[in-house]
C-alpha positions in Angstrom: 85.1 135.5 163.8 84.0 132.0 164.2 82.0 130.8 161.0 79.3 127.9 162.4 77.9 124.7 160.4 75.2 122.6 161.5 74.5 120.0 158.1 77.6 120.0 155.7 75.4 118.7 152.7 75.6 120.0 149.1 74.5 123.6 150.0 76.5 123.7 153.3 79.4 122.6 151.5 79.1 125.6 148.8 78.8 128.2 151.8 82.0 126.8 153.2 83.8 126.5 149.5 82.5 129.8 149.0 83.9 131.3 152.3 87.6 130.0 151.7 88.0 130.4 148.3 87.0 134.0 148.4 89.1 134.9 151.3 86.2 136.1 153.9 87.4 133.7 156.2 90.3 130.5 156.3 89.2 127.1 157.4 90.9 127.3 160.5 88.0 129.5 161.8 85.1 127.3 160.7 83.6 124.7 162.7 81.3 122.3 161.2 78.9 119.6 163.1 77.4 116.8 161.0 76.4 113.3 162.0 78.6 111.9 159.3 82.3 110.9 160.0 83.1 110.7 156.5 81.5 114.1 155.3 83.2 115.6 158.1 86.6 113.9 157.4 86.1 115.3 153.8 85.8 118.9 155.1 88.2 118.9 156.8 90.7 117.2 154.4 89.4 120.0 151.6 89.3 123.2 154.2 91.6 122.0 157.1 87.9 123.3 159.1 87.2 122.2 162.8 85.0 119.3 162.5 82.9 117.7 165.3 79.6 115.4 165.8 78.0 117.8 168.5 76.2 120.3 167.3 76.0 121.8 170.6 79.9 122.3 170.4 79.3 124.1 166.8 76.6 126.5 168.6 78.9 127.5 171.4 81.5 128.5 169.5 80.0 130.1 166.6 79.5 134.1 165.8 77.9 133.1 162.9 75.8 129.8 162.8 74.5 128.2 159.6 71.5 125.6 160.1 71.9 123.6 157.2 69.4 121.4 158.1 65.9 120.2 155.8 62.9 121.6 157.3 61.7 118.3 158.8 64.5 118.3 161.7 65.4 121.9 162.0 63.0 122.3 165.0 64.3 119.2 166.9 68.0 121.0 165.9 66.9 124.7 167.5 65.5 122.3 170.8 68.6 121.4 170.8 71.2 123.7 170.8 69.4 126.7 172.1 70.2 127.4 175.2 74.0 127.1 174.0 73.8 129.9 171.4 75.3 133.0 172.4 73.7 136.0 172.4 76.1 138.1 170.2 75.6 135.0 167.5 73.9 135.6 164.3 72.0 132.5 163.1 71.2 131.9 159.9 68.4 129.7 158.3 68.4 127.7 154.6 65.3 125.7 155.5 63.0 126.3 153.2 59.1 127.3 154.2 60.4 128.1 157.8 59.6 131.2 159.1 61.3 133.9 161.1 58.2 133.6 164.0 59.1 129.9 163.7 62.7 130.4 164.3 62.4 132.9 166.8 60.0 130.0 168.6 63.1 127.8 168.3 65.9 129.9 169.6 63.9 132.7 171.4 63.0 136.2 169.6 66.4 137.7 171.6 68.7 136.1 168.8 69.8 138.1 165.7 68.1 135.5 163.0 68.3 135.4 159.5 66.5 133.7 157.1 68.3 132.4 153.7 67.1 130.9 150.5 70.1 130.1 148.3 69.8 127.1 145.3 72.5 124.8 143.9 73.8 126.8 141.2 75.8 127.5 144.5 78.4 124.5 144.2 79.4 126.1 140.8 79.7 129.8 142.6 76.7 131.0 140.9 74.0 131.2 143.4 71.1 133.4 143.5 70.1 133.9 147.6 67.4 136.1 149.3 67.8 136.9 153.1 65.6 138.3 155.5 66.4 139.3 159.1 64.7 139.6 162.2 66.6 142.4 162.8 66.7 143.7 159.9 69.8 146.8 161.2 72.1 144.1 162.8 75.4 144.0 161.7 75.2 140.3 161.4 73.0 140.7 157.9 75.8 142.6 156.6 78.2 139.6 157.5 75.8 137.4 155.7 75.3 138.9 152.7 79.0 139.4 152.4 79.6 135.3 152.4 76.5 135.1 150.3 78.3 137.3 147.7 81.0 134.8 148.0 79.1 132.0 145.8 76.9 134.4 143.8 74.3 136.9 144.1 72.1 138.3 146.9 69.6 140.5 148.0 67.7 141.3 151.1 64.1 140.9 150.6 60.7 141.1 152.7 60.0 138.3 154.1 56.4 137.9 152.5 58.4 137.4 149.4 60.4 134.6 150.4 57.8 131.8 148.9 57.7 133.4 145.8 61.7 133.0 146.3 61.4 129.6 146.9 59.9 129.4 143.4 61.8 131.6 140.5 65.4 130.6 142.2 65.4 128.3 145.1 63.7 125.3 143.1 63.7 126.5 139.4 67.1 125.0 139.0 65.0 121.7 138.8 62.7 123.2 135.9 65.9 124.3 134.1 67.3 120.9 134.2 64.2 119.3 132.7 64.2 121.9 130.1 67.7 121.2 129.3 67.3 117.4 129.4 64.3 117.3 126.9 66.3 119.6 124.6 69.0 117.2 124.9 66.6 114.5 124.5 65.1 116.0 120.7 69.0 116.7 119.7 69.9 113.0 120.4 66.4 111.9 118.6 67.9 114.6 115.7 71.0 112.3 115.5 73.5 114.3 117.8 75.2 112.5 120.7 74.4 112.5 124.2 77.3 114.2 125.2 77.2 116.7 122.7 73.6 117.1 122.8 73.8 118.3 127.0 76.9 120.3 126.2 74.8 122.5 123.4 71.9 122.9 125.6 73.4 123.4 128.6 75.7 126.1 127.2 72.8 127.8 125.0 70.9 128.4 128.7 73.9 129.5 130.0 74.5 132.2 127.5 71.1 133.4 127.1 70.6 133.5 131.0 73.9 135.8 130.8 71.8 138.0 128.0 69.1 139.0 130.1 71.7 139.6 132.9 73.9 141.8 131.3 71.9 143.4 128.5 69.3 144.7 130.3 66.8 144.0 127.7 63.5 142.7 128.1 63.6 138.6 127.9 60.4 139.3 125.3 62.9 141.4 122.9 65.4 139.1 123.1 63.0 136.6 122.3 61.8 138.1 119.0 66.0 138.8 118.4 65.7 135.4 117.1 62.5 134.8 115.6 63.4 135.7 111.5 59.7 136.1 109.6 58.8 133.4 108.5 61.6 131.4 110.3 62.6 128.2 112.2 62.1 130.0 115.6 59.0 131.3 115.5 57.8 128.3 114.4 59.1 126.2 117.7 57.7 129.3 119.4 54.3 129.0 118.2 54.8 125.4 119.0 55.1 126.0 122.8 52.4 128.1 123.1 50.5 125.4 121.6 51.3 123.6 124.4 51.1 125.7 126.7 54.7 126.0 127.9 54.3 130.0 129.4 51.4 129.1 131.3 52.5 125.1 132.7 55.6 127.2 134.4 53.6 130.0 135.7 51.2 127.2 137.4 54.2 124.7 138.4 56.1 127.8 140.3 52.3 128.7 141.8 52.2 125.2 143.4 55.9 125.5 144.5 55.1 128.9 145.9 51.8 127.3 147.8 53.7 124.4 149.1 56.4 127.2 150.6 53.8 129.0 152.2 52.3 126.1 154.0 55.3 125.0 155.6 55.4 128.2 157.6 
């Protein structure tokens, strides 16, 4: 099986890392198109992959094809590689706000296509994806979902979810790392150093993100775990209330989820 790539940025380059490292698939049978010599020479250095400027090459050999192109270009990308997809290929979408009608307008509603929305936490090999299919039966989801697995987590979803996907995992990342940063930013003000200060944040989101994961409790009892009466917690709680820090994510992730759904 020939593994595709059209884009090798961040996330392409965590589907790739995540593909070798695993064992799914060795470099030798990825092929990789991007516009950049040096991107491509570093892919090829790192994964010993097939690299190549045409992305009409990468389409024509591919049983797999990853667009890992921003939403702005894919349709100019799907003009131009369409009639050189094979018909046995799955293709697969990370574009974010483009829809499966839209793809199917690109590449013709006879290709298997699959739509993806993975996030960064991927370049670490802790991703949270969602996939949808046009074809939802094809054995090509399965394939997906397997290299999906290979960075993280995955699940199939409808695709009517997909903007609200777009908002708790594919951009929260960004919220996560504001929330860290002003942490960070009170423990330096509190005397700690800069270095330290990330390191204890960083690591006390980590851990309680692994909490909910694995305890299955309820994020609201694990909340009150460590709110003592009359205690230091419950105090910083009551602050953030205050200020409204519940509701200002509940209405950033709204606008996110809007700005998804108008892309369509």
């Amino acid at each position: 099986m020939k593994i595709g790539f059209i884009g090798s940025g961040n996330m392409g380059g965590a589907i790739i890392g995540g593909i070798v490292s695993s064992g799914l698939a060795p470099g030798g049978n990825i092929i990789v198109s991007d516009k950049n010599d040096s991107t491509l020479k570093r892919i090829h250095d790192r994964y010993s992959a097939e690299v190549t400027t045409d992305n009409k090459a990468a389409a024509e050999k591919a049983d797999i094809l990853f667009l890992c192109v921003k939403p702005n270009v894919i349709a100019e990308v799907m003009k131009e590689i369409n009639s050189f997809v094979k018909q046995s290929t799955t293709v697969v979408s990370i574009a974010a706000g483009i829809s499966l009608a839209k793809l199917e307008e690109g590449l013709g509603n006879d290709k298997k296509i699959v739509r993806v929305m993975p996030n960064t936490p991927a370049l670490v090999g802790e991703a949270m994806s969602a996939v949808c299919a046009n074809k939802p039966g094809a054995e090509g989801l399965k394939e997906v979902t397997e290299i999906l697995e290979s960075f993280g987590k995955c699940e199939v979803v409808s695709e009517g979810l997909m903007d609200t996907v777009t908002a708790v995992s594919g951009s929260s990342p960004a919220y996560v790392f504001m929330m860290i940063e002003a942490m960070a930013d009170a423990a330096v003000q509190g005397g700690m150093t800069r270095e330290s200060a990330y390191k204890f944040a960083a690591q006390a989101v980590l851990g309680s993100a692994k909490m909910v994961l694995e305890t299955g409790k309820h994020p609201g009892e694990l909340k009150d775990m460590v709110c003592s009466p009359k205690g230091t917690t419950i105090d910083a709680v009551a602050k953030l209330e205050e200020l409204g820090f519940r509701s200002s994510i509940i209405e950033a992730m709204a606008v996110c989820r809007d700005k998804s759904s108008s892309m369509a």
